[in-house]
C-alpha positions, 0 to 999 in steps of 0.5 A, spaced: 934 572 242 934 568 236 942 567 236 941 564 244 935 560 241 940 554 239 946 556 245 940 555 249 937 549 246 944 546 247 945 547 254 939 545 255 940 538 251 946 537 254 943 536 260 940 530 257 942 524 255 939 519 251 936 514 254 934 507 249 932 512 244 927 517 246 926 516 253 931 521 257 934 523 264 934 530 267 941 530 271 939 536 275 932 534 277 934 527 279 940 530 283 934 535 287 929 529 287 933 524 290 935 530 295 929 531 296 927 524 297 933 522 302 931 528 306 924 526 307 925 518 308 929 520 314 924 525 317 920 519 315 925 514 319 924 519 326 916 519 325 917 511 325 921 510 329 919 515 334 916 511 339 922 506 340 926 511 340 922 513 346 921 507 349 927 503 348 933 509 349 937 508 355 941 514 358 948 511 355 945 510 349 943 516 349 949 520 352 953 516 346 948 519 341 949 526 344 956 526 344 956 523 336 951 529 333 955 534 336 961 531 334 957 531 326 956 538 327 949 537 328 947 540 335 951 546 338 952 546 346 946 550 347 942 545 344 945 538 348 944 542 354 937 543 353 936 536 352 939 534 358 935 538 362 929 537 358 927 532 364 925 524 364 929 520 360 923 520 355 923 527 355 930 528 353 928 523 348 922 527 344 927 534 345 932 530 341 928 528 336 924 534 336 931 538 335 933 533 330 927 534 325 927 541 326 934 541 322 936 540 315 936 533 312 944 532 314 942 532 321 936 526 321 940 523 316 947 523 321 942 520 327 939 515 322 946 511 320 948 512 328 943 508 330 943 503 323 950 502 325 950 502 331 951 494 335 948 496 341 942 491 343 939 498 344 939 500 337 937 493 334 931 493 338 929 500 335 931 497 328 928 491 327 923 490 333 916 491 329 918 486 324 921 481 329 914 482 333 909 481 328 913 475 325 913 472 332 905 474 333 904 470 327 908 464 329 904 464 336 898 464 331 900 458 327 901 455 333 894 456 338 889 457 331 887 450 332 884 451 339 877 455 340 875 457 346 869 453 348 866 457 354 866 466 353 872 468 357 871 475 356 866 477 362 870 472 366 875 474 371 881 472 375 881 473 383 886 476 386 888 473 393 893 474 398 895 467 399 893 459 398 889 457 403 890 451 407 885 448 404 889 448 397 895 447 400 894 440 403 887 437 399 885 434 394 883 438 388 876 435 388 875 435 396 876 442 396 871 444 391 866 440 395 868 443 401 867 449 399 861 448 394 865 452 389 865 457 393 871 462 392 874 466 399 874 473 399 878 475 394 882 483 395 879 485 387 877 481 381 881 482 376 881 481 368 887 480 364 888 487 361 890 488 369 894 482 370 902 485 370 899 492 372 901 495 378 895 495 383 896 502 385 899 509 383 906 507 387 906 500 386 910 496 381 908 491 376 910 484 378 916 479 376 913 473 378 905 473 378 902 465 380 896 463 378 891 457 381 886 452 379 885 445 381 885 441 375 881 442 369 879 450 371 882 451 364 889 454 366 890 453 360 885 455 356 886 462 360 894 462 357 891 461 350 886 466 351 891 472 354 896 469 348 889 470 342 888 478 346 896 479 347 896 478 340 891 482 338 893 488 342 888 488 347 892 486 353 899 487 355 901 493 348 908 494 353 910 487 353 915 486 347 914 479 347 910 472 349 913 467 350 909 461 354 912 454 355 908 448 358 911 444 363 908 437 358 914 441 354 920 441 358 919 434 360 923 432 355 929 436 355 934 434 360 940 440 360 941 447 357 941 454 357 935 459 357 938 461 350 939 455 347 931 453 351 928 459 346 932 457 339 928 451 340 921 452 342 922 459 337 927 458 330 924 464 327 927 468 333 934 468 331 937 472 336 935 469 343 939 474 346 936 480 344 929 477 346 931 476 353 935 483 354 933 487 359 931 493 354 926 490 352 919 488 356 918 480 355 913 475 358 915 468 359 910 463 361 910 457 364 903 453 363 902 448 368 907 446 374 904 441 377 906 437 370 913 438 371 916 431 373 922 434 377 921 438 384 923 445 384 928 445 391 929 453 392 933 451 398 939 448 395 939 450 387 945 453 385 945 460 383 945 461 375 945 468 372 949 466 365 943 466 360 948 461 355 949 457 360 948 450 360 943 447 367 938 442 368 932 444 365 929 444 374 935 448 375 933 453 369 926 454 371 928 454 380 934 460 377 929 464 372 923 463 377 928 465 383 930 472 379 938 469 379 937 468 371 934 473 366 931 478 373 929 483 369 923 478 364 917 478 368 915 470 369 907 468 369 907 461 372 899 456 373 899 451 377 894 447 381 894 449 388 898 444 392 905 444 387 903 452 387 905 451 395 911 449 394 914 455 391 917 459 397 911 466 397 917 471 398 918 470 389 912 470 388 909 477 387 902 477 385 897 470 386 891 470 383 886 465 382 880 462 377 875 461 379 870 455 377 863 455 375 857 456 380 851 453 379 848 459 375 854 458 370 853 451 369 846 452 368 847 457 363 853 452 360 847 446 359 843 451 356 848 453 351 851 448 349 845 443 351 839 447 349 836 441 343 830 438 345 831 441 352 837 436 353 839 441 358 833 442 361 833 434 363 841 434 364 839 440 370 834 437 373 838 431 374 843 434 377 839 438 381 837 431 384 844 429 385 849 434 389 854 430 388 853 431 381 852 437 381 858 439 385 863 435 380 860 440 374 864 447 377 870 444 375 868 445 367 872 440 364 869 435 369 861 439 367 863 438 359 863 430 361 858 430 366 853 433 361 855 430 353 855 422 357 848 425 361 846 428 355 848 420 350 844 417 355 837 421 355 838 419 347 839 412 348 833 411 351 834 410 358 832 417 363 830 414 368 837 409 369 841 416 370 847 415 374 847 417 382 855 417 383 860 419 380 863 411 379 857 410 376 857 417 370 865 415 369 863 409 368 858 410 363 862 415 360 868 410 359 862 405 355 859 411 351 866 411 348 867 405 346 860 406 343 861 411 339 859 411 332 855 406 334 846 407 333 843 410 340 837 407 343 839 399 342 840 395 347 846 395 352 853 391 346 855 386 349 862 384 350 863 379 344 860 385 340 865 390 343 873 390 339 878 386 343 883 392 342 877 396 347 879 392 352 886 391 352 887 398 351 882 399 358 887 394 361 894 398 359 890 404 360 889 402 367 896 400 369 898 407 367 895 410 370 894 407 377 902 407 377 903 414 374 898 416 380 903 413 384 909 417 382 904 424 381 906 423 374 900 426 370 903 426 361 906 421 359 910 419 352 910 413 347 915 411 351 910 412 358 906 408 353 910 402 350 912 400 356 904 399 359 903 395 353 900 400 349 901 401 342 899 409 340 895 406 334 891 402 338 889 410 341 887 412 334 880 408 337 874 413 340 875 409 347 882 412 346 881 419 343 876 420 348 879 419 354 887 421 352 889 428 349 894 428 345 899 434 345 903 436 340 910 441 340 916 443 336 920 439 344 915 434 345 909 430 344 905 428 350 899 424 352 894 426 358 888 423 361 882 429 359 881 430 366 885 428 373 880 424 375 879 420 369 886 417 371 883 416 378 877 412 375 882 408 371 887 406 376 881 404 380 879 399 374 886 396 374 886 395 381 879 392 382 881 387 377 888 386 379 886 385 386 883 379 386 889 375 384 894 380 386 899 376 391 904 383 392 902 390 395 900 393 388 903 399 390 909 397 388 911 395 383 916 390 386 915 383 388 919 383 394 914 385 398 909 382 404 905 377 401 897 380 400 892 375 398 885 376 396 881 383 394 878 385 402 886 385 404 889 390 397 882 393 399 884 395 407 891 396 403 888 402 399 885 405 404 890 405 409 895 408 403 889 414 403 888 415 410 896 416 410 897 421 404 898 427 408 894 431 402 889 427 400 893 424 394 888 417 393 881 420 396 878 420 389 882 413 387 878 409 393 872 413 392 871 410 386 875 403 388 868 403 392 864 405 387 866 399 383 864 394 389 856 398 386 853 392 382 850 399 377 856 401 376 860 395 374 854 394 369 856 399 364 864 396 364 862 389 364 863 388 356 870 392 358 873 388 364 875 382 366 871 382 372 869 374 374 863 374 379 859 379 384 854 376 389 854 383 392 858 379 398 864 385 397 859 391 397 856 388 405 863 387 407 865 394 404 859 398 408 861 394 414 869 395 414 866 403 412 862 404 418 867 401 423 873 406 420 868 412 422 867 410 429 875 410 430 880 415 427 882 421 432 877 426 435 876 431 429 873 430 423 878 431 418 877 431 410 880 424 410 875 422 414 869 425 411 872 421 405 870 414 408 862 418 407 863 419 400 865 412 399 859 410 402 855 414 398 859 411 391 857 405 394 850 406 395 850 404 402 845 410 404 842 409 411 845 412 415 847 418 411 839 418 410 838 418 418 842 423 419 840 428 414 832 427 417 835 429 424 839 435 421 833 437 417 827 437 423 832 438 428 833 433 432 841 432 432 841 433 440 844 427 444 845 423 437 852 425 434 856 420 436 864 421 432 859 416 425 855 421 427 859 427 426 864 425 420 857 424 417 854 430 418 861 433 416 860 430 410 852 433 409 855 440 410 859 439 403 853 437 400 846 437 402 841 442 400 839 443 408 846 446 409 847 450 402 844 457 404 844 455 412 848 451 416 843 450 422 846 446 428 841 449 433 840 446 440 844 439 437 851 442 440 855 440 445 863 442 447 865 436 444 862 436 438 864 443 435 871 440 438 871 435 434 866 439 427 871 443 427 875 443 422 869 443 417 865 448 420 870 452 417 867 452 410 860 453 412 858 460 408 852 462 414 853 459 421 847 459 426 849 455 432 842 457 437 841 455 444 846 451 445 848 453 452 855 454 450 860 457 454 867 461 454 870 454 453 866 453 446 868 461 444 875 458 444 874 455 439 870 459 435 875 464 436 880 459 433 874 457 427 874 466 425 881 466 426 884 461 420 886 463 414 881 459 411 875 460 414 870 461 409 864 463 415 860 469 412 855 470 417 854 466 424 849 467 429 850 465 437 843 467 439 841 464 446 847 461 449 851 463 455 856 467 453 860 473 458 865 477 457 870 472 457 867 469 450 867 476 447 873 476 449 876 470 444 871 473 438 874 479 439 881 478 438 879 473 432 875 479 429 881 483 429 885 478 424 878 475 420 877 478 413 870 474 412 865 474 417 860 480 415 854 478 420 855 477 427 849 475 432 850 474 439 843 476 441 840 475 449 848 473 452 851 475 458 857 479 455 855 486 459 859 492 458 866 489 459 864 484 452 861 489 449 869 494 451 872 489 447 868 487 442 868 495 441 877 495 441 876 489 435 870 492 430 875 500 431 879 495 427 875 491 423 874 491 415 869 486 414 863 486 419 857 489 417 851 488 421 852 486 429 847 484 433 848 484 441 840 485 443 839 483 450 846 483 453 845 488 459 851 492 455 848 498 459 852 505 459 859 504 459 857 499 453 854 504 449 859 509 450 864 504 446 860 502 441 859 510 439 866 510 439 865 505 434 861 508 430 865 515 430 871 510 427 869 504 423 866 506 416 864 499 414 858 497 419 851 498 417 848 495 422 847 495 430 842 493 434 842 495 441 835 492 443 834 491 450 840 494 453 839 498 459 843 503 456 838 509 458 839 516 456 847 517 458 848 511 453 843 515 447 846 521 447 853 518 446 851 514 440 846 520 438 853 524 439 857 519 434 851 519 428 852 526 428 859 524 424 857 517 422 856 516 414 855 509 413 851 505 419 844 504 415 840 501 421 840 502 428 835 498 433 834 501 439 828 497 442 826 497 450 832 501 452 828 507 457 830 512 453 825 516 454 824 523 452 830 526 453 834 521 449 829 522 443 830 529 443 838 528 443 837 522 437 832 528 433 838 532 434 842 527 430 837 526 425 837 533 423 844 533 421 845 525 419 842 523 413 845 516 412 840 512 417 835 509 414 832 505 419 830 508 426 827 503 431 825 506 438 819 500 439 818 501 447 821 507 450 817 510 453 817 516 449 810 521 450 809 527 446 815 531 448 819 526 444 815 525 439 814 534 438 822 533 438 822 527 432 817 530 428 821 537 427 827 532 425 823 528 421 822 536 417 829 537 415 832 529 415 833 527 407 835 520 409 830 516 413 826 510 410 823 506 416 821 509 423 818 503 428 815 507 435 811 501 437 808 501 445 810 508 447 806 513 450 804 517 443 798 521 444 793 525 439 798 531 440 803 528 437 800 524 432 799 532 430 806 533 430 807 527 426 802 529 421 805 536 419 812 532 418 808 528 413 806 533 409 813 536 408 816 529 409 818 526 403 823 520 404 819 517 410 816 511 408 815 506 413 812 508 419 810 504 426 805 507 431 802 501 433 800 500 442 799 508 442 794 513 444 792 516 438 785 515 438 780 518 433 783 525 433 790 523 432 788 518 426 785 523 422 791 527 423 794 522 419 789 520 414 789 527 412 796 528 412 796 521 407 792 524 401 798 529 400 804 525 402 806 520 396 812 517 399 809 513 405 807 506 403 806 502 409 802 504 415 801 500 422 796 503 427 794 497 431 792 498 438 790 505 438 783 505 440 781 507 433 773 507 432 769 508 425 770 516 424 778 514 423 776 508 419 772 513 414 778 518 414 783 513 412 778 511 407 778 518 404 786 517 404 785 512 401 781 515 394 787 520 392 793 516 395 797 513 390 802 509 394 800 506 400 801 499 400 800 496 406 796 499 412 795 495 419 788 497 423 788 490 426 784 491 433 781 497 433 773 497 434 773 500 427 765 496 426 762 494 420 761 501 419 768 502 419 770 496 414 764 498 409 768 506 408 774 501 407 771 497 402 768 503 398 775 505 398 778 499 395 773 499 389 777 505 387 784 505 390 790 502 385 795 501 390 794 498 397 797 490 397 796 488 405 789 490 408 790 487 416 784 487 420 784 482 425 780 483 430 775 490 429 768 487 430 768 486 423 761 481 422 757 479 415 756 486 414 763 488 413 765 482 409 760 483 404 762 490 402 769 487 403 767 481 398 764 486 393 770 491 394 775 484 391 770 483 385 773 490 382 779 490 386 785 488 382 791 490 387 789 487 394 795 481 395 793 480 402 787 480 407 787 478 414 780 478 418 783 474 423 778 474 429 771 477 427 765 474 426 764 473 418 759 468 419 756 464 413 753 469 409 759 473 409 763 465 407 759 465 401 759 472 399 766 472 400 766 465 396 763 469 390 768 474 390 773 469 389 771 466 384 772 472 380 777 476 383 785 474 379 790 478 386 789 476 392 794 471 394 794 470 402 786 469 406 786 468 413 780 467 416 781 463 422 776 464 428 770 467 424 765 463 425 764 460 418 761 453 421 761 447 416 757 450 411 762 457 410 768 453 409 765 449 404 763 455 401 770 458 401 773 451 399 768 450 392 769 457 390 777 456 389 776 451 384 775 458 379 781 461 382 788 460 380 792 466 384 790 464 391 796 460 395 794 461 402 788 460 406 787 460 413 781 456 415 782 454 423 778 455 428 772 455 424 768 449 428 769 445 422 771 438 426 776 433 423 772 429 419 770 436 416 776 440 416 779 433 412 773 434 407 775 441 406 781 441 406 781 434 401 776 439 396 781 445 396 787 440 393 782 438 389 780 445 386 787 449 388 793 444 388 797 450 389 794 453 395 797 452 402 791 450 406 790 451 414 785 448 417 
């Protein structure tokens, strides 16, 4: 061993090769190592690649790997057979890579360099995807880091419609919000941007082409750059490779090329275009903003092009890419506003959505965000509140940010009270709080000589372009655009005209734009107030060779004429504010900024008067544009009529006055006055001819009630037409009292099977009969929309009933269905009592006075004994004797559903009191009940009460009419010591006497939960209204006391006088007809001056006189503003 040592030491040094000086190599543990580490780097390149092997492989590619590592040895047969009978092409996929890894570092290693050697799309994609994506995220991040969102868009949501309305197709932006006051139609579901490009359903496919509508300044492009910010990110969208989103502003500038050669311009770092677009990989590709784009898409006549290297127009490129010739397997996400939208054909479009705009409580929440320093929004709120018009402009965000930061200056400059009324007058303002910025708040108004003359020149180049840009629909403009209007781009570096103008900078292009579309309409009105009062030519076009037109009052008819004609409402907002510039409040603000020469006010009364003769003429609907003509008015500040028309409206006095002025301006008061936000109500004022001629605005109305005006089957023509459009928006509309048959049922019925907005249908006491009510029937088995119908008093009888439980067996959506006063008598009963035995959604049914007598309550409490949904059962005046009541009440024990039993004015005696009193004890979700005009007497009620100590579900409990006498008062008061949940109990004209009202009192001291005590007329005198007195100085929970009808007298007056003045609950007091005399009022109205939660008291019928009642009633104001007073 001693003599190996040095051979061994040899060998082992011989390994070694001396490297700068004492610093050595081992051969053989390189060579392992470097196996090692070769080996594991290709098990690592599957793990890393893993997922785009999965997700990028095709079956060639796939086919070709095979084929290439079992030439290499690597698999055997067996194995490639596994593999292609592995399943999906994802499966094959993870059993190669689970083959591969599973076998020494030759295999992994022959897979590797097949795919890093391979020119295939395929295997590029899979090699160098992660790093192009994260390369491209970042330059998107440069790109968009200067925007911020101004508003949280994350709890906000698209709206996924089927298609454009009407509406937006053929209107104006602005008139369609103030149409609909931001109201949204229906839409199928909300949508957010994690689902934007997601199937809908398990067996849909995601969209190619998803367009997404808003009227100008919704923020389109705000929620491009916030899905862009989440894509980015990785929240919305992981699958998609990449974003590629173009402005339409961009594309502007560029004349002809390939989608290649459009992507190498817009993205250098992408250096492979072709890759991009390739059909393996998932792209996006945005177009932000068609209605910018300054050629027309014709899809018709578009020559097809499927060569992403070829060169086209830049229109023809984006027809192709949109239509799917070009690039058909990238998806396409276009935004627009909705009358361009239209004009892409609905057969490419694949998904629509919309966005939609603030609603009042989002503005609230915006000025309370934004505006919260020294209650700025407060104040900005309330005005708004005071001004419809306003308050409409402000659903649309971007116009809400100018309406607020130039109310908002205001208020800091001093001047509250001189706050804007129109939108002439805000624009106005704004332009001049531009100009001013920099300036010191709260001096007096700058004069014109203290203002820069470039202010004025630019507002003077600025109003020539837009005007003429307004002409041509041209929205962005280039310094080029602005050179040839006399602007100099410099003189833009001003506040006036980085306040008014956006300035949009991109590798293709730099763009101009007006912050908002009707700022451009409020400068082209600028240009052509001024111009046109020495203006010789028609100033809509820009040549000379035209008819001479001289003098303001002819451009000014001219305007008009050119707004009346433009089939879509293009010029609306330009006369409005033309109209509002003739306001001397609104020139105010302009006149250190214009040119504008003298106003005696002459042209404001011409103006009205030219405005009230175009309402009377026109064709005999109310269109849009002629509702227009009111908007001017209102600019104008010419009220009068507005006014008187609104008053009629709001007492309800229209009938006989609506003239076709009349009715253009009630059209005009359904977009914006109060009276008809929640309610449009055109009760007893309509005629044939003027629904005929409201039509077209009727539309937009949200509830509808049209009662009492005699209409017929002529006037339900048009109504079914009304239902039927596309565009309606009516929710609920109410028929009531009219003259309706079965043949005006039949026009609703047929608009019911197409309309998905009506919720609520009321066609109380009509003539439809059993034939109306079979078609109403065919159209709610259809239905999907309708929820509560009501056809109380339409003589439907049997036959009629039948079709409706036919309904109910079927439709799954309605609620509610009352059927008071029908006829339909036990046969027609028993047919819906046989459907609720099946039915799971109607909630409310109302079968009042239908001579259903016992024997269809017995087939009803069958029904009730298996269905559990019902919540509201009304049997009122159905002749229903104990029997009945015996059948209900073994119901009422096994029914786990109904809330609310009404049983009034039927022939209910102590027997079946009793009965009802042992439901009640096993009862638990009963928690209305009505038994008022029955015969319970005495014996019966104290059943009740003593069935009420034990149930804890009832809350409200009315027994009027039952010739209860004291015991049964006394009974319910000892109810009423233990029982913790009655909050209403109605024992009004029942003899109860004093002695029954003092158990009640004592009751009260004690009990914490009744709110409503109605005791009118029970013989109550001083004594009773002394205890009751007394009960209120304890009592903290009493809401409501009715002693209508008795004799409290003076002395009970003045104890009731006492009470109040330290009782803090009671809000509602009647006391009419109580023999209170002069005395007792006064009492009562003094002793309000210590109580603050009374809001209504009733005096009348006390003796007081008139001279009294005004002294009364002038003491109870003085004492208690707050409460209302009758007297």
């Amino acid at each position: 061993m001693e003599k190996k040592a040095p051979y061994d030491s040899f060998l082992d040094r011989s390994n070694c090769i001396m490297w700068q000086d004492d610093c050595y190599m081992d051969l053989q543990s390189t060579t392992s190592s470097q196996a090692l580490q070769a080996e594991s780097e290709d098990s690592v390149w599957i793990q890393q690649h893993q997922g785009h092997l999965s997700r990028f492989i095709t079956r060639s590619f796939l086919e070709q790997i095979l084929s290439h590592l079992k030439r290499s040895n690597v698999l055997s047969s067996c194995e490639e057979t596994r593999i292609q009978r592995a399943g999906q092409l994802h499966d094959q996929v993870s059993m190669l890579t689970a083959i591969v890894s599973g076998k020494d570092c030759p295999a992994s290693n022959v897979l590797r360099l097949f795919v890093e050697k391979s020119e295939s799309k395929v295997a590029q994609l899979i090699i160098t995807h992660d790093g192009v994506v994260q390369e491209h995220k970042a330059a998107l991040q440069r790109r968009y880091e200067e925007h911020r969102d101004k508003v949280n868009m994350s709890s906000w949501s698209l709206l996924l419609v089927e298609s454009l309305s009407d509406l937006q197709q053929k209107e104006h932006d602005l008139m369609q919000v103030e149409a609909t006051r931001g109201a949204q139609r229906t839409p199928l579901r909300e949508l957010n941007l994690t689902a934007l490009l997601d199937p809908l359903t398990r067996v849909s496919v995601s969209p190619r082409v998803s367009l997404t509508v808003g009227v100008a300044g919704v923020g389109k492009t705000t929620w491009v750059r916030h899905f862009i910010k989440l894509w980015r990110l990785g929240t919305v969208c992981p699958d998609i490779s990449f974003v590629l989103p173009f402005s339409f502003c961009e594309l502007n500038s560029l004349e002809k090329l390939s989608a290649e050669k459009l992507l190498k311009l817009a993205y250098p770092h992408l250096t492979d275009p072709s890759l991009v677009l390739s059909r393996h990989c998932r792209t996006l590709l945005i177009l932000d903003g068609l209605d910018q784009f300054r050629y027309t898409l014709n899809f018709s006549e578009v020559a097809p092009c499927d060569d992403p290297k070829k060169e086209v127009s830049v229109e023809e490129l984006i027809t192709n890419i949109i239509r799917g010739n070009l690039l058909p397997h990238v998806a396409v996400w276009v935004t627009s506003r909705p009358g361009v939208a239209s004009l892409i054909p609905g057969g490419l479009v694949d998904r629509v959505t919309e966005i939609p705009g603030f609603s009042q409580k989002d503005v609230q929440l915006f000025l309370n965000h934004f505006f919260s320093e020294n209650d700025y929004g407060g104040q900005i709120w309330a005005h708004l509140e005071a001004h419809e018009t306003l308050m409409v402009l402000c659903y649309i965000p971007a116009i809400c940010w100018v309406v607020a930061d130039t109310l908002m200056f205001l208020i800091q400059s001093g001047a509250p009270q001189n706050l804007p009324r129109t939108c002439t007058e805000l624009y106005a303002q704004f332009c001049l709080m531009k100009a001013e910025v920099g300036e010191p708040r709260g001096r007096e108004p700058v004069k014109s000589e203290l203002l820069h003359v470039s202010n004025r020149k630019l507002l003077g180049g600025l109003g020539r372009l837009a005007f003429y840009s307004l002409i041509r629909r041209k929205y962005t403009f280039s310094e080029q655009d602005l050179r040839a209007y006399g602007i100099d781009p410099v003189l833009l570096q001003c506040s006036l005209g980085t306040g008014v103008l956006v300035m949009e900078v991109s590798i293709l292009s730099t763009v101009y734009r007006f912050i908002h579309l009707s700022l451009q309409e409020f400068f082209s009105a600028t240009f052509y107030h001024v111009c046109s009062k020495r203006a010789i030519f028609d100033l809509f076009s820009e040549s000379t060779m035209t008819w001479p037109k001289i003098g303001f009052q002819n451009h000014f008819k001219n305007a008009f004429q050119h707004s009346q004609q433009a089939a879509n409402g293009h010029y609306d907002v330009f006369v409005r504010f033309l109209t509002g510039l003739l306001n001397p409040l609104a020139l105010k603000p302009l006149s250190a900024l214009l040119t504008l020469g003298n106003n005696d006010g002459s042209q404001k009364a011409w103006a009205a008067g030219f405005l009230h003769s175009s309402l009377s003429s026109g064709s005999p609907e109310v269109s849009l544009r002629s509702v227009n003509l009111v908007y001017c008015l209102h600019e104008l500040q010419h009220m009068e009529l507005l006014r008187g028309v609104e008053e009629d409206l709001r007492l309800g006095t229209l009938m006989g006055k609506l003239s076709r002025a009349h009715c253009v301006v009630l059209g005009y008061l359904l977009h914006v006055s109060p009276e008809c936000s929640e309610q449009t109500n055109l009760t007893n004022c309509l005629t044939y001819s003027t629904v005929k001629c409201l039509l077209p605005q009727l539309l937009y109305c949200s509830h509808l009630r049209l009662e009492n005006n005699h209409f017929k089957d002529d006037v339900m023509d048009l109504l079914g037409s009304l239902l039927s459009a596309k565009d309606c928006h009516i929710r609920k509309i109410s028929l009531a009292e009219n003259s309706i048959s079965s043949k005006g049922a039949k026009s609703l019925s047929r608009a019911l099977l197409v309309n998905r907005t009506l919720t609520s249908l009321n066609l109380r006491s009509n003539n439809i009969g059993s034939k109306g009510a079979r078609l109403l029937a065919e159209a709610l088995k259809r239905n999907q929309a309708l929820v509560s119908v009501n056809l109380q008093n339409n003589a439907i009888e049997v036959e009629g009933a039948r079709a409706l439980a036919e309904v109910l067996q079927s439709n799954r959506k309605l609620l509610s269905l009352n059927l008071r006063k029908n006829m339909i008598g036990v046969d027609g009963v028993k047919k819906i009592a046989e459907a609720l035995k099946t039915n799971q959604t109607l909630k409310k049914l109302i079968l009042c006075s239908n001579h259903l007598g016992d024997k269809g309550t017995i087939a009803l409490a069958e029904a009730l004994t298996i269905n559990h949904s019902l919540l509201v059962l009304q049997l009122q005046s159905n002749s229903i004797s104990n029997k009945g009541m015996t059948a209900l009440t073994e119901a009422l024990r096994l029914n786990r559903g109904l809330v609310s039993l009404n049983l009034r004015e039927n022939s209910i005696g102590v027997a079946g009191a009793k009965d009802i009193a042992k439901a009640l004890h096993e009862n638990c979700t009963l928690q209305d009940l009505d038994l008022t005009a029955n015969l319970l007497h005495d014996e019966g009620v104290q059943a009740i009460a003593g069935a009420i100590k034990f149930n804890q579900s009832l809350t409200s409990l009315h027994l009027q009419w039952n010739f209860i006498k004291s015991p049964a008062s006394k009974a319910l008061a000892q109810a009423l010591l233990s029982n913790t949940t009655m909050k209403l109990l109605d024992l009004q004209e029942n003899a109860i006497g004093n002695e029954g009202i003092v158990s009640l009192a004592e009751a009260l001291k004690s009990n914490t939960s009744l709110q409503t005590l109605c005791l009118q007329g029970v013989s109550a005198g001083t004594t009773g209204a002394v205890a009751l007195a007394e009960s209120l100085k304890t009592n903290q929970t009493l809401q409501t006391l009715d002693l209508r009808g008795n004799t409290v007298g003076i002395e009970g007056a003045k104890a009731l006088a006492n009470a109040l003045k330290i009782n803090r609950s009671l809000q509602f007091l009647n006391l009419q007809e109580n023999s209170l005399g002069m005395d007792g009022a006064i009492f009562i109205a003094t002793a309000l001056k210590g109580n603050h939660q009374l809001s209504y008291i009733n005096l009348q019928g006390n003796g007081v006189g008139e001279s009294g009642a005004k002294v009364i009633s002038d003491a109870i104001r003085s004492n208690a503003p707050g409460c209302v007073v009758d007297i």
